[in-house]
MIDOSE-1310 file (N, C-alpha, C; in nm, 2 decimals, decimal comma, always signed):
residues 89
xxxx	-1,01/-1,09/-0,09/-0,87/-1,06/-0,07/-0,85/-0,91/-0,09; -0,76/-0,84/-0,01/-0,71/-0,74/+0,01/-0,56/-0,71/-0,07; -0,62/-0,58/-0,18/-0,46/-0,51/-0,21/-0,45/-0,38/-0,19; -0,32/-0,41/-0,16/-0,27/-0,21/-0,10/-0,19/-0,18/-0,24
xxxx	-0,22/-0,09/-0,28/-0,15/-0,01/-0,40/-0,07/+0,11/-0,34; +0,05/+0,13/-0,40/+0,16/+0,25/-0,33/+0,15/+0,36/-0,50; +0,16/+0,44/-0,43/+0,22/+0,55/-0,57/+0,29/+0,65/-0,50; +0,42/+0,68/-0,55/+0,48/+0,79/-0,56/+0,44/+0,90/-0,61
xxxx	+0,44/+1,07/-0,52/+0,39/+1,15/-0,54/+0,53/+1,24/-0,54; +0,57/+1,35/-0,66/+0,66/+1,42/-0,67/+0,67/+1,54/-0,54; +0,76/+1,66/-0,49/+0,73/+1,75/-0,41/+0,69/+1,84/-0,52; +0,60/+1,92/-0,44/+0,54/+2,06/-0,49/+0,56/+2,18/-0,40
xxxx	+0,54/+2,29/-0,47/+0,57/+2,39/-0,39/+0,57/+2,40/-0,22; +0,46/+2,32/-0,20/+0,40/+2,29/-0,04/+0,39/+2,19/+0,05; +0,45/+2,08/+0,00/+0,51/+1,90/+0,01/+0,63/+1,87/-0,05; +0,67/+1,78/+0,03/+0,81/+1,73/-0,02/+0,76/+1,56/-0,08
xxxx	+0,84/+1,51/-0,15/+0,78/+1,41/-0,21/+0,75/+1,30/-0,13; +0,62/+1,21/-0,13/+0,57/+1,10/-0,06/+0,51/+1,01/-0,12; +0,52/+0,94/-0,02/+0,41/+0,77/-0,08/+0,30/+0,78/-0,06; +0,15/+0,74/-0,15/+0,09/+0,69/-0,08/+0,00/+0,53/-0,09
xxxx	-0,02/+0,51/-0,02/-0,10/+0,35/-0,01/-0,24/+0,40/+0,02; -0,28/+0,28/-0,06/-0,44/+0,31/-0,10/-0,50/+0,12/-0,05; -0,58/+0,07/+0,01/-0,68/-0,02/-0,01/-0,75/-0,06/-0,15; -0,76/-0,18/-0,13/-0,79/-0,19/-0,28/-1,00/-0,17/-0,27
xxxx	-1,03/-0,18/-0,16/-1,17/-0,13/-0,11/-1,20/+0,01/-0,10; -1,12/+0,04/-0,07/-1,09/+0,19/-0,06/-1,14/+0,24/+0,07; -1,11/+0,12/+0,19/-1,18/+0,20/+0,31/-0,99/+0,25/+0,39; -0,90/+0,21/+0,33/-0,77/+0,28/+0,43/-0,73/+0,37/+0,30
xxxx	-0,65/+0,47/+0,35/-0,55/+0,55/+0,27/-0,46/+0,62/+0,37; -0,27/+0,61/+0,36/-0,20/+0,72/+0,39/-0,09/+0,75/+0,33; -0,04/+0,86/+0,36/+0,06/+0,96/+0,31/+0,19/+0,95/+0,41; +0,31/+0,88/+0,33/+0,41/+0,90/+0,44/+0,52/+1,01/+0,34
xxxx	+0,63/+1,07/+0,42/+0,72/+1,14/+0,33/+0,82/+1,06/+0,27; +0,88/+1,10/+0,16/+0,96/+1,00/+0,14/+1,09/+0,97/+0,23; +1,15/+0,87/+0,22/+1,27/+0,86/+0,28/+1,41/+0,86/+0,19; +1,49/+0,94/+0,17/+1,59/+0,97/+0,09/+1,66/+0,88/+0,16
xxxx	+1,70/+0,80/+0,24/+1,76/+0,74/+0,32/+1,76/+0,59/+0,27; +1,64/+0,54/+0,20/+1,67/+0,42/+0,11/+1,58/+0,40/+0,00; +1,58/+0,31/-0,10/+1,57/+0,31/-0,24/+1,39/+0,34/-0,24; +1,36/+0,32/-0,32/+1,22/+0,35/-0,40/+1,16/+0,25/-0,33
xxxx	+1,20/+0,09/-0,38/+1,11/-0,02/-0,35/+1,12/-0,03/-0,17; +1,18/+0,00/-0,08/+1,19/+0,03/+0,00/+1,06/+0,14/+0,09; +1,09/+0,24/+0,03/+1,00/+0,36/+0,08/+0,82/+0,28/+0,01; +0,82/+0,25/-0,09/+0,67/+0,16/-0,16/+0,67/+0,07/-0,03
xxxx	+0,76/+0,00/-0,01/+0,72/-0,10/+0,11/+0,69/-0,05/+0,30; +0,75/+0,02/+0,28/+0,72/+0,13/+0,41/+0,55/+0,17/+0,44; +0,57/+0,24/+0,28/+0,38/+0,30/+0,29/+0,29/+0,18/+0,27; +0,34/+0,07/+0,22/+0,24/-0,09/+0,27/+0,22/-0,11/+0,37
xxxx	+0,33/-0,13/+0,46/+0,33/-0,20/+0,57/+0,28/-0,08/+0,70; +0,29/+0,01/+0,71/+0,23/+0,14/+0,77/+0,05/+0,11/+0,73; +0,04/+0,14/+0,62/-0,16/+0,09/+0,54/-0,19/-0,05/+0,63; -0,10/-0,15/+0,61/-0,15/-0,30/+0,72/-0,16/-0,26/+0,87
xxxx	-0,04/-0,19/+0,93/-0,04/-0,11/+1,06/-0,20/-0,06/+1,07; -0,20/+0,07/+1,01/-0,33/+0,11/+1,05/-0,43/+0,07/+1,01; -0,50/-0,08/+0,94/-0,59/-0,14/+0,92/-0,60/-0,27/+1,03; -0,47/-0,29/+1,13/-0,43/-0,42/+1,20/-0,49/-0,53/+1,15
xxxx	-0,42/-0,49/+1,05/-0,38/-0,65/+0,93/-0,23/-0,71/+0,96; -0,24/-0,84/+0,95/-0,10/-0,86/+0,95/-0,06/-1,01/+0,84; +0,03/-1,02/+0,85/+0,04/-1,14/+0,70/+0,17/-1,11/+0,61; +0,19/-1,21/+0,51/+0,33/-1,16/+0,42/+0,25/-1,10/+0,33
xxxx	+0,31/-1,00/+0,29/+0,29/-0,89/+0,18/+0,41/-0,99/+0,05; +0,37/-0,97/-0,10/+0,45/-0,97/-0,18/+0,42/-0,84/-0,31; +0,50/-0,76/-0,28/+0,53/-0,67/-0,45/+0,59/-0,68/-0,57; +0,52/-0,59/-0,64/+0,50/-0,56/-0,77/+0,49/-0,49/-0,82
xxxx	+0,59/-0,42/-0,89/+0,60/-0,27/-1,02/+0,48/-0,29/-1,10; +0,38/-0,18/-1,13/+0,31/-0,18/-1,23/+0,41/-0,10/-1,35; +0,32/-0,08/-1,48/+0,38/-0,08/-1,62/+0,41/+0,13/-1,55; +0,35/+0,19/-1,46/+0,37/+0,31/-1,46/+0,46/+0,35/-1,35
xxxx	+0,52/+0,25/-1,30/+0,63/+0,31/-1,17/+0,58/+0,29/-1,02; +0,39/+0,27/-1,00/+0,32/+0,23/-0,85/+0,37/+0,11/-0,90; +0,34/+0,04/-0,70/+0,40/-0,08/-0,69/+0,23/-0,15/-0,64; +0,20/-0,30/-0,61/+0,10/-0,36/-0,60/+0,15/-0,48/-0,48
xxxx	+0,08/-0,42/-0,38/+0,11/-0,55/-0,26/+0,00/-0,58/-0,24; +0,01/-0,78/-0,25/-0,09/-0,88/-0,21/-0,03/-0,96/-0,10; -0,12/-1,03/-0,03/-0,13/-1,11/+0,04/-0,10/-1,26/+0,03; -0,03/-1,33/+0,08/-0,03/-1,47/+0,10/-0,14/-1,57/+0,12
xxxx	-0,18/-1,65/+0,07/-0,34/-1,65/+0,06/-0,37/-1,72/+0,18; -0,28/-1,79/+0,27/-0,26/-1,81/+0,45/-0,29/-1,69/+0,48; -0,25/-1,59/+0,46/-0,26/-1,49/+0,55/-0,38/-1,39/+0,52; -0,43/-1,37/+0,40/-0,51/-1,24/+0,38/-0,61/-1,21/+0,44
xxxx	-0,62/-1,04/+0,45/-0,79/-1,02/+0,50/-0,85/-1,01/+0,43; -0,99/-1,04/+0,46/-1,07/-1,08/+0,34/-1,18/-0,96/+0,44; -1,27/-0,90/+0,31/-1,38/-0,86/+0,28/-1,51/-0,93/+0,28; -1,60/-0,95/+0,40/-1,68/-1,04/+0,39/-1,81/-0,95/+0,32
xxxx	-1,88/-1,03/+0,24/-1,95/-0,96/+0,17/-2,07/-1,06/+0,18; -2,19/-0,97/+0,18/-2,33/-1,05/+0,18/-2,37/-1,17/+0,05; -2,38/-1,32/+0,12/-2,46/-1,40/+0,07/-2,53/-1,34/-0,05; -2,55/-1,41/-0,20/-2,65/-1,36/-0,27/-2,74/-1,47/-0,29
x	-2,85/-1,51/-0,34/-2,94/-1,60/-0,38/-2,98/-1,58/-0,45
């Protein structure tokens, strides 16, 4: 099973503030800007669904605030991509 993790990044002298979504494999990552145009959990779900976009995953996503303010999107367990990983014996 596959999870995308979101974190909010503040602006700095040379960026304006953005999302980013991470793989919980760590083979996708991107950077969207934020959108002042709608709430927090909103923009978190944007930069998920953009990370499924460019992995062409598709499925219901459900989130989750962690204890630090990133949010945690999983999979429906109908729907998830899975990581096939070598047989062991």
């Amino acid at each position: 099973m596959q999870i995308i993790t979101t974190k909010y990044h503040g602006a700095t002298n040379h960026r304006g503030s953005r999302i980013s979504a991470t793989t919980s494999g760590g083979a996708g990552r991107l950077a969207l800007g934020w959108d002042h145009g709608i709430d927090s959990e909103d923009n978190h779900g944007a930069a998920a669904r953009a990370l499924m976009s460019k992995m062409s995953w598709s499925g219901k996503m459900i989130g989750g605030h962690t204890k630090n303010g990133d949010m945690v999107w999983v999979f429906a367990k109908s729907s998830s991509p899975s990581v096939k990983r070598k047989a062991t014996t």
